[in-house]
C-alpha positions in Angstrom: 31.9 43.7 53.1 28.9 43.0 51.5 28.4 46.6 49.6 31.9 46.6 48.8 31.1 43.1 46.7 28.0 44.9 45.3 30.0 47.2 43.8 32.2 45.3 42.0 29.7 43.1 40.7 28.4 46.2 38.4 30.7 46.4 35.8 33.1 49.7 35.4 30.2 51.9 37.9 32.7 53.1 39.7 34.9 54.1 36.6 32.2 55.6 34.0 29.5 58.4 34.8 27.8 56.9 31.1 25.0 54.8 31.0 25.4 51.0 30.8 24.8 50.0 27.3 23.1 46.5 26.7 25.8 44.0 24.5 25.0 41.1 23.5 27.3 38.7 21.9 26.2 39.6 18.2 27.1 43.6 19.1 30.3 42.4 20.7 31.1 40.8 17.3 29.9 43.8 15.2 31.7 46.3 16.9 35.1 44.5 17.0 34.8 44.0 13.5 33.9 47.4 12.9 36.1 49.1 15.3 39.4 46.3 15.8 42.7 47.2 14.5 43.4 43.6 13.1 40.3 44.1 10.5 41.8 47.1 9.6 45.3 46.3 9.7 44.4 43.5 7.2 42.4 45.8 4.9 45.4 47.8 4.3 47.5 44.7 3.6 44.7 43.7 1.3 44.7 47.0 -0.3 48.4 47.1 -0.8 47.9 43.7 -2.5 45.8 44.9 -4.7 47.7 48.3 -5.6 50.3 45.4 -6.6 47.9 44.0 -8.7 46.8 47.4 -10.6 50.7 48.6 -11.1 51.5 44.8 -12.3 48.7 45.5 -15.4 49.6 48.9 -16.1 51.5 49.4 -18.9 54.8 51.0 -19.2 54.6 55.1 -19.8 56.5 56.0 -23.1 59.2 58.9 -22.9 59.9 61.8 -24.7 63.9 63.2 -26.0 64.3 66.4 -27.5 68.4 67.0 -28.5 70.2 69.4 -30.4 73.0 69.1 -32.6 75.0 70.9 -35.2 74.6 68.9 -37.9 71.4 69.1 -39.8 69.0 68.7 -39.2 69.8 70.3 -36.1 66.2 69.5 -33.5 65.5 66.1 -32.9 62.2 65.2 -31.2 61.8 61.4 -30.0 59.2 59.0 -28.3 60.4 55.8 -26.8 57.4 53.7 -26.2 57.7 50.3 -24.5 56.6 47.6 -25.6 55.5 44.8 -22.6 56.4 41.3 -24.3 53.8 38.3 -23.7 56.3 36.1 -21.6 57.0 39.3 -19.6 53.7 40.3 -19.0 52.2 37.2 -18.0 54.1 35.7 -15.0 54.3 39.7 -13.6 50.9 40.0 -13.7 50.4 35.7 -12.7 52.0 36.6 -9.7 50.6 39.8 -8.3 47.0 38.4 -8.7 48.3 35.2 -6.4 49.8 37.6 -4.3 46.0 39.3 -3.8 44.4 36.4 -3.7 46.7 35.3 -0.6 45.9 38.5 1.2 41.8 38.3 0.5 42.7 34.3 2.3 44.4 36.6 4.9 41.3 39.0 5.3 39.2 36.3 5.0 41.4 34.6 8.1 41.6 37.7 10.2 38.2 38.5 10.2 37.2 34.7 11.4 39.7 35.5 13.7 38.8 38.6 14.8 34.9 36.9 15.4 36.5 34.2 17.5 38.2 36.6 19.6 35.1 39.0 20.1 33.2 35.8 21.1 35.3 34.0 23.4 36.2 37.2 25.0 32.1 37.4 25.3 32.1 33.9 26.8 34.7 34.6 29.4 33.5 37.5 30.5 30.0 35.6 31.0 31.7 33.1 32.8 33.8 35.6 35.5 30.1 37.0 36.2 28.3 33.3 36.7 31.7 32.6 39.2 30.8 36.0 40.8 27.1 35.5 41.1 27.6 32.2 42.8 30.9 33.2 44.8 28.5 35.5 46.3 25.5 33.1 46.6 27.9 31.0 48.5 29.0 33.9 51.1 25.4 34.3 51.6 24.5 31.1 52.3 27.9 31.2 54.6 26.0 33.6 56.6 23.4 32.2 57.2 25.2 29.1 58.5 27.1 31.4 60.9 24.2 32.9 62.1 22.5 29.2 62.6 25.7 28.1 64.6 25.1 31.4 66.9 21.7 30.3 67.5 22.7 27.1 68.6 25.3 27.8 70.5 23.3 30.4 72.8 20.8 27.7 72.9 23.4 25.2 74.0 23.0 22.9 70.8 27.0 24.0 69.5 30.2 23.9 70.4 31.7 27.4 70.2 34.6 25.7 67.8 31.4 25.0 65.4 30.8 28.9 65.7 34.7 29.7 64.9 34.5 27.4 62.3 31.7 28.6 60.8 33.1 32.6 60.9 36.0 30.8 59.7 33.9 29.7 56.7 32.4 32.5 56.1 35.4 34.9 56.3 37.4 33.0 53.3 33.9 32.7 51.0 33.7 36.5 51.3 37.3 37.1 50.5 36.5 34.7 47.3 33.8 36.4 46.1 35.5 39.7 46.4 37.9 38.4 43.9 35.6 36.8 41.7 34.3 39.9 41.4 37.4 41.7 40.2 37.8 38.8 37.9 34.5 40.0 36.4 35.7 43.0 36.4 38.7 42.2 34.6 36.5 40.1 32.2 34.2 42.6 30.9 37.3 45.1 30.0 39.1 43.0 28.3 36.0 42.2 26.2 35.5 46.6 25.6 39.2 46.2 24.5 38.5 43.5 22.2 35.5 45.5 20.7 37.5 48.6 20.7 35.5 50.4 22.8 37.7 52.5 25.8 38.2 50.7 28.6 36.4 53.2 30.9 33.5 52.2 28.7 30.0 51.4 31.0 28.8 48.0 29.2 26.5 45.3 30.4 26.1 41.5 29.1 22.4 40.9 27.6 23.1 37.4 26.6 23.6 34.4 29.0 25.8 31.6 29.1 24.1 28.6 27.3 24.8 25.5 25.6 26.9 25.9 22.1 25.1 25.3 18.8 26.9 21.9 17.1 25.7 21.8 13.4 26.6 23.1 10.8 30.2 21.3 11.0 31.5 21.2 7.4 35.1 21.0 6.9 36.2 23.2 4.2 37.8 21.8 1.3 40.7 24.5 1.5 41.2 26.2 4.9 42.1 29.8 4.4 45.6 29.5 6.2 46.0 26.6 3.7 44.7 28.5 0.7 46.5 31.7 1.6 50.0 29.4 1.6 48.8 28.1 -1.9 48.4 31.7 -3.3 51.6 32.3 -2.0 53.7 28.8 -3.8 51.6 30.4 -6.9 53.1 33.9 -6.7 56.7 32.5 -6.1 56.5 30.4 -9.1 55.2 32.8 -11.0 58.0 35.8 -9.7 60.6 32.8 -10.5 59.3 32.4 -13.9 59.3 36.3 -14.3 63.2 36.5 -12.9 64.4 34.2 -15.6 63.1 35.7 -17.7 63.7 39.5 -17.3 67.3 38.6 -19.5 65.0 39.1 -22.9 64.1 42.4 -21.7 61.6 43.8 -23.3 62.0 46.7 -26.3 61.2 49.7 -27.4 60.2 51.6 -30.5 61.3 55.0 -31.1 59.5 57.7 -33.6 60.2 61.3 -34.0 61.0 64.1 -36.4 64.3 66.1 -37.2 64.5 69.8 -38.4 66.2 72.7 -38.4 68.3 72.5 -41.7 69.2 76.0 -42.3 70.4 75.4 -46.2 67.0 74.5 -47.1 67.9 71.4 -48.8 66.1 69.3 -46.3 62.6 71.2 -45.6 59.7 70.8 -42.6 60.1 67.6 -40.3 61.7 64.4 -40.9 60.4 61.6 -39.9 62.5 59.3 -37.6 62.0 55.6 -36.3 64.1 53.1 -34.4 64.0 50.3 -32.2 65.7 50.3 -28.8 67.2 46.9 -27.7 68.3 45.9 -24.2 71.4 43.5 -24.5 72.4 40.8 -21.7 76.1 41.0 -22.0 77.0 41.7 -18.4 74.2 40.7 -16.4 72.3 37.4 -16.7 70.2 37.8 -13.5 71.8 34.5 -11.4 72.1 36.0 -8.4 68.1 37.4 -8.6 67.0 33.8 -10.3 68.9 32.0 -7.6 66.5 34.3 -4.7 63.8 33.5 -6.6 64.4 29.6 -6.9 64.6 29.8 -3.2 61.8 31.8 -1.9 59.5 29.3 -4.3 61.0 26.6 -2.6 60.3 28.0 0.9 56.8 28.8 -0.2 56.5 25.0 -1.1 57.9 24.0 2.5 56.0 26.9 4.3 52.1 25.2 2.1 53.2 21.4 3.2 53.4 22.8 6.8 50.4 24.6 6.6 48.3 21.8 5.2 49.5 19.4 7.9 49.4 21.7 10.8 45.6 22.9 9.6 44.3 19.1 9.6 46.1 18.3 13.1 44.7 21.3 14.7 41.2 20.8 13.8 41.1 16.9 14.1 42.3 18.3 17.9 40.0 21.1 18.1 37.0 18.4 17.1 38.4 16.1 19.8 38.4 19.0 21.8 35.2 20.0 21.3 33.5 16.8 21.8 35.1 16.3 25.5 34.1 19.9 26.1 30.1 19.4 25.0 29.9 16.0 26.6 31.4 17.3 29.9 28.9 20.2 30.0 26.3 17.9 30.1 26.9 15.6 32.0 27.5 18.5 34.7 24.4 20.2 34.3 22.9 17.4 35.9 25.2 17.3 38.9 24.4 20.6 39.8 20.9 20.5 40.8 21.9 17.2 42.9 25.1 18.7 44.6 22.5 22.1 45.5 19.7 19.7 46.6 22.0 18.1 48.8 23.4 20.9 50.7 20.4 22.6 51.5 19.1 19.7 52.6 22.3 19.2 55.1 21.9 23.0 56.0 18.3 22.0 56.8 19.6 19.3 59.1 21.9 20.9 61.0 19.4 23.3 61.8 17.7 20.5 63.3 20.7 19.1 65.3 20.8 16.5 62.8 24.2 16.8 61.1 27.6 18.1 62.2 28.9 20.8 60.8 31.7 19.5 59.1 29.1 18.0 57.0 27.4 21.0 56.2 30.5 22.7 55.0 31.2 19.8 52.8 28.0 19.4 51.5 28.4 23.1 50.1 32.2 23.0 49.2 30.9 20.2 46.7 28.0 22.4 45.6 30.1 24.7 45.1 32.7 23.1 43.0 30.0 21.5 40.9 28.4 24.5 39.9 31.8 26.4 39.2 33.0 22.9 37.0 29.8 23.3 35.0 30.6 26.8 34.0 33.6 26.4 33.5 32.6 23.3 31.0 30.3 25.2 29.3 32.5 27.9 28.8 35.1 25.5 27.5 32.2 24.0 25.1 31.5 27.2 23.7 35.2 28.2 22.8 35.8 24.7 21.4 32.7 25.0 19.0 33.8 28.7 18.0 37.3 27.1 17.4 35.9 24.9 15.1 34.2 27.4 13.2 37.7 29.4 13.3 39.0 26.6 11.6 36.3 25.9 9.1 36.1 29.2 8.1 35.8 30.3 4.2 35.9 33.4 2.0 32.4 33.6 1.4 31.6 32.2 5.3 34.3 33.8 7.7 
């Protein structure tokens, strides 16, 4: 049983040939921010937002007509260049730059994101290997109880139930670490997959599971989910304002030359000019303007929302975090009391002093201590980077 455990406690050996490679919780970050398909995912959408941008400011491309006729002059040559009005202009371009600057809130989101991901993935993956190391430190010291119940019962100090109890022990603390260690196992692939590394990928942790760093806490004035909403009410009104008023359609003016008179009366080119007019006669855009007036008014429901839902969260995520931190420790002191305790009731049986029921509960409670105060800790960590999720910015994601 015991290699078997071995085994599983070193991270994909079995399923890589490659050299472990050293991450700490800094690499994992890099490399899911290098590598993760949300980062990229959201650079395209950024990119997209600001192709939007690019064709919102580019100007109209003018046309060319060429027609023949049999009048005279008989060749007419035209250019019909657009002209882009103010009012036009304005709320097209007004809302395409709102649009980008609600996708850079939305990279800037994702990437925060994507950080909190990479780093609670790190901490779990830290914590599955603390349950394993001390799942096995408990089978050990389960063996050694076992083999201190033989002793005393050839010696005629035990009962044989103390012995059967004891194997008993023993047999379901081995069973436990064996799945603790798949847990780890689990754990650490899950993290390759949120680095987007394969997941046949031979890694090992460098960094160990300590106490969360607390300062630094600075709620942003804006949250980006907030902000990004914001951009978004902005580029509604702005694509409303454009809808109504797309029925003074913008212009055109026309130049060109005629020629081709063959009586000779009207010689070389003549210069043509004209202005092209679009009239609202059949169309006045309701149905469009009515879309409009509604998506603006969703974008105002969707920012209110937002706003309240961002404060709740992270006055619960503050809450959350304080329990989390003050829990962890408080448990770091039990620990070294609950492992003092049992080795000094593992002592005393071996002196006939205790039963054994004792000494079995004396580790149980050990045990659970320990495993609260990584799971605590763990907890304290995620809180904290949940915080920071939350408080993210643009410049600080």
């Amino acid at each position: 049983m015991r290699p078997v455990l071995v085994l599983l406690l070193l991270p994909c050996s079995g399923l890589s040939a490659q050299t472990p490679r050293a991450v700490s919780r800094a690499d994992a970050v890099a490399f899911a921010l290098a590598h993760g398909p949300r980062v990229a995912a959201a650079r395209a959408d950024s990119a997209a937002a600001y192709g939007d941008l690019a064709a919102a400011r580019a100007f109209a491309n003018p046309s060319f007509l060429a027609t023949y006729t049999k009048s005279v002059p008989r060749y007419h040559y035209i250019f019909d260049i657009p002209i882009d009005w103010p009012w036009l202009r304005a709320p097209r371009v007004g809302a395409a730059g709102a649009g980008a600057e609600a996708a850079r809130a939305r990279f800037a989101f994702e990437v925060a994101a994507v950080r909190f991901d990479a780093d609670t993935a790190y901490t779990v993956a830290l914590a599955a290997q603390a349950h394993a190391r001390l799942s096995h430190r408990t089978a050990g010291d389960a063996d050694s109880l076992l083999r201190v119940a033989r002793l005393r019962r050839d010696a005629g100090d035990a009962s044989e139930m103390d012995t059967r109890l004891a194997e008993i022990n023993a047999g379901e603390l081995a069973n436990t670490a064996a799945e603790d260690s798949l847990a780890a196992v689990a754990a650490l692939v899950n993290l390759q997959l949120v680095m987007g590394l394969p997941g046949d990928s031979a890694v090992v942790l460098s960094d160990s599971l300590q106490f969360p760093d607390t300062t630094g806490d600075q709620m942003p004035s804006l949250p980006l989910p907030v902000l990004a909403a914001q951009a978004e009410l902005t580029a509604a009104e702005r694509s409303l304002t454009l809808t109504k008023s797309v029925n003074l359609l913008s212009p055109s003016f026309q130049v060109g030359v005629e020629r081709g008179d063959p009586t000779g009366s009207e010689p070389g080119a003549l210069p043509t000019f004209g202005v092209a007019l679009p009239l609202p006669l059949f169309n006045w855009n309701g149905g469009a303007i009515t879309r409009a007036r509604a998506e603006r008014d969703a974008a105002q429901i969707r920012l209110d929302a937002t706003r309240r839902a961002a404060a709740a969260e992270r006055a619960r995520a503050v809450g959350e975090r304080s329990v989390a931190v003050s829990r962890a420790h408080r448990d770091a002191g039990l620990v070294a009391s609950a492992d003092s305790v049992a080795a000094m009731f593992l002592k005393a049986y071996g002196e006939g002093a205790v039963s054994l029921p004792e000494v079995l509960e004396a580790q149980r409670n050990a045990r659970e201590a320990l495993g609260r105060y990584v799971d605590d800790l763990a907890l304290a960590n995620t809180a904290v980077g949940l915080v920071k999720l939350l408080d993210a910015t643009r410049e600080h994601p």
